[in-house]
Structure formats: C-alpha cells, structure tokens
VOGU-3710 file (C-alpha; in Angstrom, 3 decimals, decimal comma):
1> xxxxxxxxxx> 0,000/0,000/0,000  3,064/2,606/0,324  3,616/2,163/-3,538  -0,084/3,199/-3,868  -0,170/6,131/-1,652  3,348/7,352/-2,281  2,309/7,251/-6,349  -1,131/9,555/-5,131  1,425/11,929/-3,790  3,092/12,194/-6,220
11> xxxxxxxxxx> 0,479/12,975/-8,997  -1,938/15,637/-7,595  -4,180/16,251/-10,117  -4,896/12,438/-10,417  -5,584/12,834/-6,812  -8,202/15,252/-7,080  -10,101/13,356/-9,195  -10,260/10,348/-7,625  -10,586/11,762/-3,981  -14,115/13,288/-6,005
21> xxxxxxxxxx> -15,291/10,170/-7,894  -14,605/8,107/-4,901  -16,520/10,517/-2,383  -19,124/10,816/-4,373  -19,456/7,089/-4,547  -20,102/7,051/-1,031  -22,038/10,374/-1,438  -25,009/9,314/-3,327  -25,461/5,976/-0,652  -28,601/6,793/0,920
31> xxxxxxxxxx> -29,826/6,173/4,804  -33,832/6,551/5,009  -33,304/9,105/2,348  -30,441/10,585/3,292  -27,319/11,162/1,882  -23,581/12,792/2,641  -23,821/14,792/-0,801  -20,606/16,596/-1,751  -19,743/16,523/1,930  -18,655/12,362/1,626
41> xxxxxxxxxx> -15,958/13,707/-0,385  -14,195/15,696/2,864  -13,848/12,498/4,905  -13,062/10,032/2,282  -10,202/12,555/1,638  -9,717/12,539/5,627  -9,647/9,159/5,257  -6,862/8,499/2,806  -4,449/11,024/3,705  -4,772/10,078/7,450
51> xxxxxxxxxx> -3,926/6,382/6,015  -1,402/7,907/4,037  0,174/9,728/7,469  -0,126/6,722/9,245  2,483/5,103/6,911  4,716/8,102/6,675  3,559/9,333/3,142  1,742/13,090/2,742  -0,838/12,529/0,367  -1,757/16,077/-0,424
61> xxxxxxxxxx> -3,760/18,364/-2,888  -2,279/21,498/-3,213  -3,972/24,433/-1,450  -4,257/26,133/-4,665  -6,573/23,818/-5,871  -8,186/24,562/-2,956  -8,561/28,220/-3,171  -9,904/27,892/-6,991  -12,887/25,259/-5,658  -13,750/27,926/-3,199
71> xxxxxxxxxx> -13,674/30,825/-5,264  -15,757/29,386/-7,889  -17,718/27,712/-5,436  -18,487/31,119/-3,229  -18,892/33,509/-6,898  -21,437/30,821/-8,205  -23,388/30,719/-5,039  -23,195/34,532/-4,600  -24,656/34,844/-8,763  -27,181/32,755/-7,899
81> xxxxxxxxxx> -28,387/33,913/-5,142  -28,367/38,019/-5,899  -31,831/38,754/-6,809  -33,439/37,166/-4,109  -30,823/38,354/-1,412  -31,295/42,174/-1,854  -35,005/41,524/-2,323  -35,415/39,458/0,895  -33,345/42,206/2,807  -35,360/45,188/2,013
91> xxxxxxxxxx> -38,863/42,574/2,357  -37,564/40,132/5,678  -34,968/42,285/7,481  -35,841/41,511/11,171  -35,232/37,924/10,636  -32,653/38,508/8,615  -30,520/40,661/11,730  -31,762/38,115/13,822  -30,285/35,033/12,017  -26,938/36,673/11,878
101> xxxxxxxxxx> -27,136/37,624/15,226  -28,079/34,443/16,132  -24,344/33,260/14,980  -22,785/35,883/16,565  -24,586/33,938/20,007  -23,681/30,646/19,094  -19,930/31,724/17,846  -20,009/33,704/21,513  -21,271/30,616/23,026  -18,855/28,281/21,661
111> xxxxxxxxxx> -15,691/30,840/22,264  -16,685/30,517/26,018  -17,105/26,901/26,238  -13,921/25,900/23,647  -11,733/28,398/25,544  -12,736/28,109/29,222  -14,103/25,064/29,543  -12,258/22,218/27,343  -8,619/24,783/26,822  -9,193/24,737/23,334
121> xxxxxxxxxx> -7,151/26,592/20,334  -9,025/29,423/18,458  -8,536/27,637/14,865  -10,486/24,687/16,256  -13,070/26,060/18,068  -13,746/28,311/14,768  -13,447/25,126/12,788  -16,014/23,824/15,139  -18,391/26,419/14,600  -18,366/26,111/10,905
131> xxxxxxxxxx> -19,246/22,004/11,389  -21,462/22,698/13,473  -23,082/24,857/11,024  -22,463/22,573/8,027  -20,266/25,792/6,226  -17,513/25,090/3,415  -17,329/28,463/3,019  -16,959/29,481/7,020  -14,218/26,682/7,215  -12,282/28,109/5,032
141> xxxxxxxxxx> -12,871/31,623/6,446  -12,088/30,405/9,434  -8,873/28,787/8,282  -7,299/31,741/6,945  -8,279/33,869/9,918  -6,843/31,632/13,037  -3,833/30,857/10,443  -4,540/26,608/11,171  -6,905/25,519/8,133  -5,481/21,695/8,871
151> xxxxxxxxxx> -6,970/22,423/12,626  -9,688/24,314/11,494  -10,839/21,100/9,254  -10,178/18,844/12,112  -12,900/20,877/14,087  -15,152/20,982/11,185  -14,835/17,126/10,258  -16,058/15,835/13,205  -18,860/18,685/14,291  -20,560/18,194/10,720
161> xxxxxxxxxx> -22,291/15,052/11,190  -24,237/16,265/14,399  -24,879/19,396/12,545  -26,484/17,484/9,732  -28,468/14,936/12,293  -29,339/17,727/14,464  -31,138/19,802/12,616  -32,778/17,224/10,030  -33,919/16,128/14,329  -34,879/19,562/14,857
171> xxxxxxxxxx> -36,941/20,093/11,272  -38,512/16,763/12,181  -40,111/18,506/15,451  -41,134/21,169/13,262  -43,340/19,126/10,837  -45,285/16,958/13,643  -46,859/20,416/14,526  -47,583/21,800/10,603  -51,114/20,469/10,820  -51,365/23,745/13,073
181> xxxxxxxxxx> -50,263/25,785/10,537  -52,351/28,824/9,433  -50,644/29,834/6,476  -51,113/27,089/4,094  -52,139/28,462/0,523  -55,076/27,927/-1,712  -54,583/26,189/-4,246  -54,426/27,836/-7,407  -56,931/26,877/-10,775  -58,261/29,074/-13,569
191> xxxxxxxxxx> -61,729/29,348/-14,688  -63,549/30,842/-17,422  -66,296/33,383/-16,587  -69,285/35,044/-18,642  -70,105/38,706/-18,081  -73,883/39,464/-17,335  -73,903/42,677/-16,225  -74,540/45,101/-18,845  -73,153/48,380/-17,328  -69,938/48,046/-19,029
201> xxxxxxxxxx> -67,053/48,202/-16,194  -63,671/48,367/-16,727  -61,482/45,583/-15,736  -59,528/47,373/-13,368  -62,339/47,997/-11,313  -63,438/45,025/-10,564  -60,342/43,395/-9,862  -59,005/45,866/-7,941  -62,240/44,830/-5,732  -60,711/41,529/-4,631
211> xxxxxxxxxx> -58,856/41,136/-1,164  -56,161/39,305/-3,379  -54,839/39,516/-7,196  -55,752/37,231/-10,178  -54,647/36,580/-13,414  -56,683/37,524/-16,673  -54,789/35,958/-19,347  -57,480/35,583/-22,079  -60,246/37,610/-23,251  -63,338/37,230/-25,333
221> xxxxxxxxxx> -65,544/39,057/-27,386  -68,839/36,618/-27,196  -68,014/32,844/-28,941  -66,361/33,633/-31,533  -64,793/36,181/-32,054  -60,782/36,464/-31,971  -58,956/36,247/-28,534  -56,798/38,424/-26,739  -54,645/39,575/-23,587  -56,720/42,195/-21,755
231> xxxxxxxxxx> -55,258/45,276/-19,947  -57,038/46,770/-16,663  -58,493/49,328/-18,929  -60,680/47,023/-21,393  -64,579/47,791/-20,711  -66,391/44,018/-20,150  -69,439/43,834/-22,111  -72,409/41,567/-21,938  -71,681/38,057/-22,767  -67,589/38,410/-23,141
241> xxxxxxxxxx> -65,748/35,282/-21,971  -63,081/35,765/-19,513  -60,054/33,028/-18,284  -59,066/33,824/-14,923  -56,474/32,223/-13,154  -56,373/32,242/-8,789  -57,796/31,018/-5,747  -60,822/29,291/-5,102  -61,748/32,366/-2,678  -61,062/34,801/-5,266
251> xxxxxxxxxx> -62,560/33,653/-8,625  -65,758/33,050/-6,310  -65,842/36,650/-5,749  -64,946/37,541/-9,108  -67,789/35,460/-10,703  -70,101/37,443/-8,215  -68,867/40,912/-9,654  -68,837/39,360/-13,248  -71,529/36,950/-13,625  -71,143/33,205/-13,897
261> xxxxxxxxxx> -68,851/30,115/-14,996  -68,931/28,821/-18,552  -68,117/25,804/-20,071  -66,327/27,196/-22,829  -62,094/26,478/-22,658  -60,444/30,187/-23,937  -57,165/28,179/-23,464  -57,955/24,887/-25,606  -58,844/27,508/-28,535  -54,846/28,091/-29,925
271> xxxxxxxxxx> -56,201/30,203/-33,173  -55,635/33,740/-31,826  -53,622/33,227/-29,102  -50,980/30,555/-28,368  -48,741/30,059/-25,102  -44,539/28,292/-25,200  -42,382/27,912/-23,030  -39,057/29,693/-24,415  -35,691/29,648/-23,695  -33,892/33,027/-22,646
281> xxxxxxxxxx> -30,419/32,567/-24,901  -30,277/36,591/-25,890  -27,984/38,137/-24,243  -29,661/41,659/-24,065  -32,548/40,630/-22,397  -30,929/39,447/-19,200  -30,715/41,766/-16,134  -34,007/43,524/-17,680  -36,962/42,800/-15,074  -40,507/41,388/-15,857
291> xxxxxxxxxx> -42,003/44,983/-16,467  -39,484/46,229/-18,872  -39,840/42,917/-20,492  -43,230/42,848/-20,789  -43,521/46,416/-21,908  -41,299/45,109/-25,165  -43,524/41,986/-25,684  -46,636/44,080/-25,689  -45,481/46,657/-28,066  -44,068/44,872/-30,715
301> xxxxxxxxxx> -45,837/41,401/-30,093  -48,668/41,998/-28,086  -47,764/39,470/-25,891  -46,760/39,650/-22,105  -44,779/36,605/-19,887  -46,596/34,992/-17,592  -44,011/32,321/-15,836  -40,446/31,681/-15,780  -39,453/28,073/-14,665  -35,219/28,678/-13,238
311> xxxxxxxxxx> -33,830/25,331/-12,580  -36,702/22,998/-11,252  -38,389/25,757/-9,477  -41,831/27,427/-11,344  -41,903/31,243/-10,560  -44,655/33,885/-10,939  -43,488/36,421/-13,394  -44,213/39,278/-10,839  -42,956/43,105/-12,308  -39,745/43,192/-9,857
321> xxxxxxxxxx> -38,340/39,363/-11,115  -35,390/39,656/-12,872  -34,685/37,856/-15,690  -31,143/35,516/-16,509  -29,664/33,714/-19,297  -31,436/29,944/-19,064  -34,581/31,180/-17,425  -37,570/29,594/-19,572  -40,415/31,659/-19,547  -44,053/30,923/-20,574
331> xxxxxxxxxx> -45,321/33,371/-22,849  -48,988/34,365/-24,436  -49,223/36,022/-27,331  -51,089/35,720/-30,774  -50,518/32,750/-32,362  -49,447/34,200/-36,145  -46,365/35,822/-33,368  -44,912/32,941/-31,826  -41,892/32,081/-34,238  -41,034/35,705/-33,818
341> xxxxxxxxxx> -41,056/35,794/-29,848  -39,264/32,621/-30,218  -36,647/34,213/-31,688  -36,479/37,643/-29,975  -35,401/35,080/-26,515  -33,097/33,590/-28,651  -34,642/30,212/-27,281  -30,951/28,303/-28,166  -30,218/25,738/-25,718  -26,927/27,529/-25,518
351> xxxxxxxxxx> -28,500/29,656/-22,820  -28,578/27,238/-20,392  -24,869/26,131/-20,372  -22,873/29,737/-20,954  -20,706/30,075/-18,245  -19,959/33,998/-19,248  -15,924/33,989/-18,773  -15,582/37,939/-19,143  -17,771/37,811/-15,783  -16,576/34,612/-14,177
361> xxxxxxxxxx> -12,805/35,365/-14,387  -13,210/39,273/-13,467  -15,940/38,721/-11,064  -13,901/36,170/-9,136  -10,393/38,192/-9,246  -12,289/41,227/-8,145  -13,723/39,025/-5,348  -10,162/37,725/-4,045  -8,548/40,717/-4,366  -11,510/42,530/-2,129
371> xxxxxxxxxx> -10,833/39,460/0,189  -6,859/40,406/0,525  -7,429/44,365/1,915  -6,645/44,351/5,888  -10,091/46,112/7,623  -8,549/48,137/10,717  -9,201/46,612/14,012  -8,169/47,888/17,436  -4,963/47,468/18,794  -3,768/48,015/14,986
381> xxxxxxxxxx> -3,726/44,751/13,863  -6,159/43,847/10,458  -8,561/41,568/9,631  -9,162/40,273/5,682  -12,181/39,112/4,693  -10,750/35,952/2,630  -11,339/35,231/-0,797  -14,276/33,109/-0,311  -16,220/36,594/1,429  -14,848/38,643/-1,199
391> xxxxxxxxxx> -15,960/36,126/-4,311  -19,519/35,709/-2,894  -19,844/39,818/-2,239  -18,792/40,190/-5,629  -20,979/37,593/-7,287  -24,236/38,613/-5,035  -23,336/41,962/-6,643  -23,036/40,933/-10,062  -26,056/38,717/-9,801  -28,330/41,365/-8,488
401> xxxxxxxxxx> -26,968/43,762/-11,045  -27,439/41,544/-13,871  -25,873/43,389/-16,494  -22,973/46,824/-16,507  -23,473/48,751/-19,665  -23,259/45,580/-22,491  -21,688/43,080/-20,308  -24,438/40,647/-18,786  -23,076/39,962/-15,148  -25,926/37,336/-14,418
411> xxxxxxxxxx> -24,273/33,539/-15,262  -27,342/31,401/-15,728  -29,086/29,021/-12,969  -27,632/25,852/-14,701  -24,026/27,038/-15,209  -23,773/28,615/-11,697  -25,564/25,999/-10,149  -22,881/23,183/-12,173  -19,821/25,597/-11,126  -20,451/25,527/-7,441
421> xxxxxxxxxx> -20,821/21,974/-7,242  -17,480/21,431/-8,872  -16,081/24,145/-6,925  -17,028/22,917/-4,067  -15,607/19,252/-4,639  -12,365/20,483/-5,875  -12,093/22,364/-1,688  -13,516/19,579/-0,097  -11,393/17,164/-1,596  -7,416/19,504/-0,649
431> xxxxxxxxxx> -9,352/20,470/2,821  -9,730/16,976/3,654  -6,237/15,635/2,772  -4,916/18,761/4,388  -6,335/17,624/7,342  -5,636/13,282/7,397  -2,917/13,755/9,518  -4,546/15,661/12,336  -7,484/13,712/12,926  -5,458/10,786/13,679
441> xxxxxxxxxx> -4,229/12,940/16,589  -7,242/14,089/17,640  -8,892/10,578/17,884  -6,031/9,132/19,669  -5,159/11,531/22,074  -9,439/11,402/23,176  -9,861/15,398/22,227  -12,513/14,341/19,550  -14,476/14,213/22,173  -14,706/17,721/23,608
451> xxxxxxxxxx> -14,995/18,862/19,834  -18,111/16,726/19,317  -19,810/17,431/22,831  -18,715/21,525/21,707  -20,426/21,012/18,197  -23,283/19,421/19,681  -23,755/22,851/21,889  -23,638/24,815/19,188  -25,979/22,909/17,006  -28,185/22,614/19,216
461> xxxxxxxxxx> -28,148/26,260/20,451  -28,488/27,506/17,004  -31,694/25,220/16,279  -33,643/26,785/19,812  -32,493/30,238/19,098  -34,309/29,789/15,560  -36,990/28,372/17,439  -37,798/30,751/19,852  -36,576/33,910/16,968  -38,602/32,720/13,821
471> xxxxxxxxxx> -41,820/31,116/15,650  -41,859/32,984/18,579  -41,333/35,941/17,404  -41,987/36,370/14,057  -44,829/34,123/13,989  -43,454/31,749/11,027  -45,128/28,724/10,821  -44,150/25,357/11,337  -44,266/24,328/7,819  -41,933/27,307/6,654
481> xxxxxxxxxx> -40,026/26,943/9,611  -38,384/23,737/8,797  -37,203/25,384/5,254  -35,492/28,214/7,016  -34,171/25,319/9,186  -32,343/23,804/5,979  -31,640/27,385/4,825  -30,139/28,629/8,258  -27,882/25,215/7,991  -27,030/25,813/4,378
491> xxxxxxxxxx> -27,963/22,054/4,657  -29,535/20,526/1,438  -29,907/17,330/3,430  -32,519/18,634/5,684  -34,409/20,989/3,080  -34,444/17,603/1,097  -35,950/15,770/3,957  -38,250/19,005/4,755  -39,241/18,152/0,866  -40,219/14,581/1,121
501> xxxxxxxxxx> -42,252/14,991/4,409  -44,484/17,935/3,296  -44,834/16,715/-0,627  -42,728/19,421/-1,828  -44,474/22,435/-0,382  -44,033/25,404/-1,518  -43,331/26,846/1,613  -40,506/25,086/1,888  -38,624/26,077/-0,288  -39,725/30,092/0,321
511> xxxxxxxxxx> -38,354/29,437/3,894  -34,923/28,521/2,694  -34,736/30,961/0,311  -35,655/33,287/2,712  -32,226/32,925/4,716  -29,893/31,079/2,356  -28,008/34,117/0,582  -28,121/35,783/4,151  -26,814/32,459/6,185  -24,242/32,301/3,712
521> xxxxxxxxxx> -22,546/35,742/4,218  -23,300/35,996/7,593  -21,557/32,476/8,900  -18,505/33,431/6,638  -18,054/37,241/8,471  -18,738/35,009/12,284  -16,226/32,532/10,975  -13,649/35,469/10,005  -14,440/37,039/13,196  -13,782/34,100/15,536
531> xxx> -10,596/33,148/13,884  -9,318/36,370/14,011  -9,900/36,091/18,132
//
C-alpha cells in the first residue's frame, strides 16, 4: 500500500479526481433518504491522507486547488443567489438581523465553552463552529483567519455530522406540529367566466375589488370572435368570456362581480392566441426585469410573460423578477407571433450552459482581491475578509446587477448551479487531505471528544435560538419553519428531507430561500471574526 499512496502523492491532479469520484461514490449511498452529498468527499479525503500519514507518506492536494474550488464555489453561489438576497433584505430584514445575530450567540457561546471550559485553540473552536453549522465556506474563512486551516478542518470534520443529524432532528419537530399551521395556501386553478352585467365596467375595477390579485390571461368578445390579452383598462361587455387564473376564494368573488362560470375552454382555442415555453439565450434581455420585459412583448408582439421556470423551481413572473440567461419563460401572445417571440429570446439551448468567462474570471479576481485588503481593528492589527467573502460579495453583486453597460453579469441558474458543485468538490477534496494527519491525533489523544460534545452545543443552540426567533417571534409557521431550518444550515440534506415529508411544499422552499443568501454571508463574516480572536 506505500507504492499506492506514495504514487497519489506524487500525482496531484490524479488525486483530485479520484478523492471526487470516490466521495461521491459514497455520497449518493442513501440512509432513510439521506445522503452525505458533496460533503462524503471531505472524509473520504480525511480518510486516505490520514492512512497515508499513518504510513509516513503526505498525500496532499495542493492548497491552490483549494482556493480555486472555493472561489468558484463562493462567486457561483453569490450569482445565484443576488436577486433574491437584496429583495429578501429590504422585504424580511428583522429575521434577517436576527439570524446573523443568532451566529454571533452561538460563535459567543462556543468561544466561552472551547476556551474556558475544554482549553481549546481558536482555529479549532472556529473550525467547530463552521461544522457545526455545516459551512464550506466558514471553514475556510475560518482557516485563513486563526492561520490553522489543517486544525480548522479537524474541528469541522467531526462537528458536521451532528450538525447534519441535528437539525434534520430539529426540522422533524417542526413538521409533527404543521397540521397547526395557518398559512397554508389555496390552491391555485383558472376558470372561465361570462359577463352578465350590462353596465360596461372596466377591468380594473373590478379586480381591484378583490382582497387578493388574479390573473386575466385571455379575453373574449362573445363565442367567436378572436382572442386576446386584456389590460385593466378594457370595458367588459355583456356576454364576453373571460379566463381567470387564482384562488378558489377569489374567482368566487370575481364570478359574483362578473356573472357566472362557462363551459367554454379560452385556453384549448390556440387560433388567436398561443402560449410556449421559451428559452432566454439573448444576451440583451438578461438583467431587464418582468415589467421592462413585458412592456417590449406588448409593443411589438402583443404578448406579455406569464411564468419563468429557473432550474426545477416554477416562478410567478411578478414586475420586480429579474430575468437571466437559461430562465424559460411561458409566454402568451397571438398565435401568427410565436416564431417571432421565439426568436427575440433567442430560445438556443446555448443559454442554459454559458458560463460567461468575461464575468466569471473578473468577477472572481475582483472578489479575491476585495478578500486580501486588511479592515482596521483595534490594537492596529487587520482583519481580511478571505477570498471566499470577497468572491460571494462580488458575485451577489453581479447577480443582483445583472448586467454593466453591455456586459451581462448574471451567469445562468444551470451554469452557476454546475460551477459551485465542482467548486465545491475540488475544496472539499485539498481540505480533507490537508487535514488526514490531524485527525489521527485528535482521535487518539481522546480530544474528539470535547470537539463533538462543543459542536453538539452549538448545534443545538443555534436550532432553539431559531426556534424561539422565527416562531416565537416572528410568527413563522411550522411548515416554513423547517425550510429556514435547511436554509439557516445551508444544509440541502434537511431541506431535502423538509421536501419529502411535506410533498414538496411550496413553503418550503420560500423558507430557505428566505435565509440562504443571508446564512451564507453571515456564517462566513462570524467565521472570520472568531478566527481572528
């Protein structure tokens, strides 16, 4: 086995990529529908280097490899997740603060107990906190801070797996009570509706009667005449036919105000107007938001967007939304326009996979060189960010931005999302060799011990702070509760399992996306803070 190890040392690029397919391996094995993920990859890269160390060989990646996983892993995330981050802080900031002061506590909590109660070195305890959170990101942050990233693993490696079980424990607790929920939504169908009232309203008016909105995609002039997309200004005559998409609640109330349900299908009649799913390829029309793109698709198509499916997720195409390179979005619009709307989005598969390199390889210098400048702390020593901080700032700005002048600074869902996986393997696989040697000391000199009963503190303090924060005080409930769980974890394990026990709610997922861009930022800055103590 020394000729084996000693060749993996000696090519690290071959390394890399088996340290990744082999992880993985053990990565997709599930447990009651659970898996390790990308995380299987750290401690079968523990694994072999500590095996390595225990017959004298270092089998290493090199910390550069390291730093380029992280960057692109930290950019990707950041692209991603711009839109909804600036939107959530000006819409959710109390919980927001909260969650990030909710780290501070636990970091706080942890510092005391690491340093006064088990004598423990800064670069673990930080290490520990980022396990405990289930962090990448904070790891490395709180690597370069304490100046120990093999420590700062060690801590990490063996707090992760309680902060995986504890909170997928804690979300569990959360779902026996959603039957008590109070803000589960109505489902959503669409009707069509014939006017009786003869005093010829505007469209406007009526809706604007109704406690919450609909959609009108398609109106009617009687039978048979031709079919169109009506404004708030169109005056309803006597007899018009009218599809209406929302709540049960709502199109009950409508039909009061308008007159009654007919058994005539606007939708099934494609003549005059036709509906596609299209494929965003263009690269002008990304950064531009709903509005702006619908004003366009009116005037020269009369057409207007209706949803926009990113990734697996279907969205409402609300004014605000911004639109990227890969979105799909559903539009309606006269059926003799189609082909031309087809090709105004470009609708090229190419859309999907463009990984943008004038943005990817300035965004993610900009990032690390933002993470190198020293902020002044007192005393006159200086605390960097890192480049993982710096690459996410960056790409949260370039994702909300979407576009500077010509340049498009939005990657797509599909590229970032493929990038920060592979990013993320690439760290995971030189932070776990990097580390191989020190867990062996850890485990035989007992002191995994104290790190696991000091993970398990913080966990767990983290899960009742949420608790008593996003329940107790913000009244969330127990449904969306157990996504900002996952979210608050950065954990796809538990939103997974939140998934699976609720049938894919939506609320869910609008928990953890709630917190995620916020969780992510904030754990990195406790991390850098900690390690800097």
């Amino acid at each position: 086995m020394i000729a084996v190890f000693e060749f993996l040392a000696s090519q690290p690029v071959l390394l890399v990529f088996f340290l990744v397919g082999l992880g993985m391996l053990f990565g997709h094995i599930r447990v009651r529908g659970i898996s390790l993920g990308a995380a299987a990859v750290l401690f079968v890269a523990i694994a072999i280097s500590a095996w390595g160390a225990s017959m004298g060989v270092d089998v290493l990646v090199p910390h550069e490899v390291g730093t380029l996983g992280l960057a692109l892993f930290a950019f990707t995330i950041g692209n991603n997740s711009g839109p909804s981050f600036f939107e959530n802080v000006r819409k959710a900031v109390g919980p927001m603060v909260s969650l990030v002061a909710l780290y501070g506590a636990v970091a706080a909590i942890g510092y005391v107990v690491g340093r006064f109660v088990f004598d423990m070195d800064i670069s673990l305890i930080s290490g520990t906190f980022a396990g405990s959170v289930t962090n990448t990101p904070a790891l490395s942050a709180a690597g370069e801070a304490s100046g120990d990233s093999a420590t700062a693993t060690v801590g990490y490696s063996i707090a992760y797996l309680f902060g995986v079980i504890g909170m997928l424990a804690a979300a569990f607790l959360a779902l026996r009570k959603a039957h008590e929920d109070t803000d589960k939504p109505e489902p959503v169908t669409h009707v069509t509706l014939r006017v009786d009232r003869d005093d010829q309203p505007r469209l406007g008016e009526l809706v604007g009667l109704l406690k919450k909105p609909v959609e009108i995609s398609r109106m009617r002039r009687g039978e048979t005449g031709p079919i169109w997309i009506p404004t708030r200004n169109d005056i309803l005559e006597k007899d018009d036919l009218l599809t209406v998409v929302g709540t049960n609640a709502e199109l009950s109330q409508l039909e009061e105000l308008v007159g009654h349900r007919s058994s005539h299908s606007l939708r099934a009649d494609r003549r005059f107007l036709d509906f596609r799913r299209i494929t965003v390829s263009e690269p002008k029309l990304a950064g531009m938001t709903i509005a702006e793109l619908d004003d366009v698709l009116t005037e020269k198509f009369g057409a207007t967007a209706s949803r926009i499916r990113r990734g697996d997720s279907d969205l409402l195409a609300i004014p605000d939304f911004m639109v990227e390179m890969g979105d799909r979005i559903r539009v309606i619009g006269p059926t003799s326009n189609m082909k031309a709307i087809s090709k105004f989005f470009g609708d090229s598969s190419k859309g999907l996979t463009d990984i943008n390199p004038v943005t990817l390889g300035l965004g993610i210098a900009l990032g690390m060189a933002i993470g190198t400048i020293k902020i002044p702390l007192p005393g006159g020593s200086g605390m960097a960010i890192g480049a993982a901080a710096g690459a996410l700032i960056v790409g949260l700005i370039f994702g909300r931005l979407g576009r500077i002048g010509k340049q498009v600074t939005a990657l797509p869902n599909t590229t970032n999302t493929v990038l920060a996986e592979v990013g993320l393997l690439l760290f995971l696989a030189q932070a776990g060799t990097n580390a191989g040697a020190q867990i062996l000391v850890a485990f035989s000199s007992g002191t995994w011990i104290e790190i696991l009963v000091l993970g398990v503190i913080m966990t767990t303090a983290l899960a009742v702070g949420l608790f008593f924060v996003m329940r107790g005080l913000f009244k969330i409930g127990n449904t969306q509760f157990s996504g900002m769980l996952a979210g608050a974890q950065t954990q796809p394990a538990v939103l997974a399992f939140a998934n699976s026990r609720t049938n894919s709610d939506p609320r869910v997922s609008l928990g953890y996306a709630l917190v995620y861009p916020v969780a992510m930022i904030g754990k990195i800055l406790v991390a850098t803070v900690l390690g800097s103590l």
